[in-house]
C-alpha positions as CSV (number, residue, x, y, z in Angstrom):
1,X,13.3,-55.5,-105.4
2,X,16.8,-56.7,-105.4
3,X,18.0,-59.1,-108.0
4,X,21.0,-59.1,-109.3
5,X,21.6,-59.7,-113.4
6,X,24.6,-59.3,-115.5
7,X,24.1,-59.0,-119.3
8,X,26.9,-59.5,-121.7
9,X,26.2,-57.9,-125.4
10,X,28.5,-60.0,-128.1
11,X,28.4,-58.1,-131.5
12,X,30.6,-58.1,-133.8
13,X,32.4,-54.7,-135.6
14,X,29.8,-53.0,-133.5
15,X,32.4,-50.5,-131.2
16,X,30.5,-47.6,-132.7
17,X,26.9,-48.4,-132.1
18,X,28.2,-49.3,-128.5
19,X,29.9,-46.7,-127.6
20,X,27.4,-43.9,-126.6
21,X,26.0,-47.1,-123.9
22,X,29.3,-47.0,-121.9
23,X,28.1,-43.6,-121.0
24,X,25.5,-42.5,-118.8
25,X,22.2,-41.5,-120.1
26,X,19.0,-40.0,-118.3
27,X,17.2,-40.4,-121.2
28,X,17.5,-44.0,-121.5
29,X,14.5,-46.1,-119.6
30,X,17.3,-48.5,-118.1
31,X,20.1,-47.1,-115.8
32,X,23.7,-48.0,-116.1
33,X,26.7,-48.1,-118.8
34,X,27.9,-51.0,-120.4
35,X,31.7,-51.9,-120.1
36,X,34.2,-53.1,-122.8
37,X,35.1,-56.6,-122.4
38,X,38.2,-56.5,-124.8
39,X,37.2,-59.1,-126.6
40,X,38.3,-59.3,-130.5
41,X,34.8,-59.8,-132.0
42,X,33.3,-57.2,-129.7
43,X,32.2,-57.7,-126.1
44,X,30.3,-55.6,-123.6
45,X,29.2,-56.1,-119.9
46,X,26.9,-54.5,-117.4
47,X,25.6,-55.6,-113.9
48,X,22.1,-54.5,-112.7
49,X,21.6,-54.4,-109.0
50,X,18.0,-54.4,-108.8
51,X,14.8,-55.2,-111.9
52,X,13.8,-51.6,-112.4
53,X,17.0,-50.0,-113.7
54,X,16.8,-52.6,-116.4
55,X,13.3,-51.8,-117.7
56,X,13.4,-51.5,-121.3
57,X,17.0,-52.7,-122.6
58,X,16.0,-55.6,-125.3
59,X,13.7,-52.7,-126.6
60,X,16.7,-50.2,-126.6
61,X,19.4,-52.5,-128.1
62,X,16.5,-53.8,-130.9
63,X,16.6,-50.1,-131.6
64,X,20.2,-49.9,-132.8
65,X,22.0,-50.2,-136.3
66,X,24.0,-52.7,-135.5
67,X,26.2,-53.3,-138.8
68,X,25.5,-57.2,-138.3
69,X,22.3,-57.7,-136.5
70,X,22.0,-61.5,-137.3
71,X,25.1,-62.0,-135.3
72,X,24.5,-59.8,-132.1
73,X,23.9,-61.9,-129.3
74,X,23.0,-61.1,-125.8
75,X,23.3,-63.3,-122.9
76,X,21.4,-62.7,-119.6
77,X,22.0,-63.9,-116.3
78,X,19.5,-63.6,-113.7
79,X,20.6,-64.1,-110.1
80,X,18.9,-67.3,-109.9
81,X,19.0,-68.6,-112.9
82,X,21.2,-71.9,-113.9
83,X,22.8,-70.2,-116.8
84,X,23.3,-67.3,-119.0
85,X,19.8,-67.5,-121.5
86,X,20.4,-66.1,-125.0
87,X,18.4,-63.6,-127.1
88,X,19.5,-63.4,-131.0
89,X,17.6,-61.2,-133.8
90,X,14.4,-62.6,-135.2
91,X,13.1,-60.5,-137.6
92,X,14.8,-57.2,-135.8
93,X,13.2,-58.3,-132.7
94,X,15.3,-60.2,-129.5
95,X,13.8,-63.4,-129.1
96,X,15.0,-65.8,-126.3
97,X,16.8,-68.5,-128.1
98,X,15.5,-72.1,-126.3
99,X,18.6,-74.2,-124.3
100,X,18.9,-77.8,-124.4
101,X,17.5,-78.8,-121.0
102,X,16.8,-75.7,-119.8
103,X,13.7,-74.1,-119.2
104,X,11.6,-70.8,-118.1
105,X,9.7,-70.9,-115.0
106,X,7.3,-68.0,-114.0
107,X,6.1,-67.1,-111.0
108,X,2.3,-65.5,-111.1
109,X,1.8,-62.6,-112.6
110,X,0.9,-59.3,-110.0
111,X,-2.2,-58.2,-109.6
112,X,-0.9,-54.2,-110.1
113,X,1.3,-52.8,-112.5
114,X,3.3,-51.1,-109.3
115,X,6.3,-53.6,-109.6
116,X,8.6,-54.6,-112.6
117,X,7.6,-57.3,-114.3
118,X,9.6,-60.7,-113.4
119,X,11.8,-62.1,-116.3
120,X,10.8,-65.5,-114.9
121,X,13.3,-68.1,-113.8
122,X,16.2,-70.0,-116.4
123,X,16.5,-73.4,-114.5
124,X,16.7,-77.0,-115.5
125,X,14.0,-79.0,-115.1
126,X,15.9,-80.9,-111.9
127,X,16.4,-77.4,-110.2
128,X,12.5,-76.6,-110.3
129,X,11.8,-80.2,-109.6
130,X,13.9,-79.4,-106.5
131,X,12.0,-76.2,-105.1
132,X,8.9,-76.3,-103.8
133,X,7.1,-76.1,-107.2
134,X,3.7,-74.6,-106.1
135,X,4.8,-70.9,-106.9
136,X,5.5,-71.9,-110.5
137,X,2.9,-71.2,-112.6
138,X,2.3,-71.7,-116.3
139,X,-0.8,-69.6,-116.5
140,X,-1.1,-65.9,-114.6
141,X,2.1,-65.3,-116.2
142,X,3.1,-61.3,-116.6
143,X,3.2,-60.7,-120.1
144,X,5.5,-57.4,-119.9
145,X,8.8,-57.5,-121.0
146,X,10.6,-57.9,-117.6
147,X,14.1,-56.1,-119.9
């Protein structure tokens, strides 16, 4: 499925534990390379084209030792989402960090395992209000991690 995503990785002092992502790795469950943003404090970007490719990056960046891990911060934009959602370190975990007036709409969860799981949809409440509303759901939901 096509869906377009760019995530930006903000981390400060954190060139080295980056680096080896800005190169392309078959080993790695997602696809792609990250890109220096040449930012002072440390700024990375990569566009996904479609939702498998992504599979698994939360799980891989967790996974680094990143020299400040209470200040990395990684902002996701989903192709129709309202805004870039943020995930911080919780307890070496990266936990989607609530936006004021924004919230996570889901779409039911698929019967099969055959298709990436959805990272759901980050909208304010007008923009749902202003679909048709009867494919969000709030139970159903897919409970993999859709990055």
């Amino acid at each position: 499925m096509s869906r377009i995503a760019q995530v930006i990785v903000l981390a400060p002092h954190a060139d080295e534990v980056m680096e080896p992502l800005t190169r392309w790795d078959d080993s790695r469950s997602w696809q792609g390379c990250f890109k220096a943003l040449g930012l002072f404090a440390g700024g990375w970007v990569i566009e996904f084209e479609r939702m498998r490719p992504r599979s698994g990056l939360l799980r891989h960046l967790e996974s680094l030792a990143w020299p400040h891990p209470e200040s990395v911060q990684v902002l996701i934009h989903d192709e129709e989402d309202d805004c870039f959602g943020l995930w911080m370190m919780r307890e070496g975990v990266l936990t989607e960090v609530p936006l004021p007036g924004h919230r996570r709409f889901y779409t039911a969860a698929p019967d099969t395992d055959e298709f990436p799981p959805e990272p759901g949809l980050l909208w304010r409440p007008e923009t749902a209000a202003s679909t048709n509303p009867s494919w969000i759901f709030t139970s159903r939901q897919d409970r993999r991690p859709a990055w």
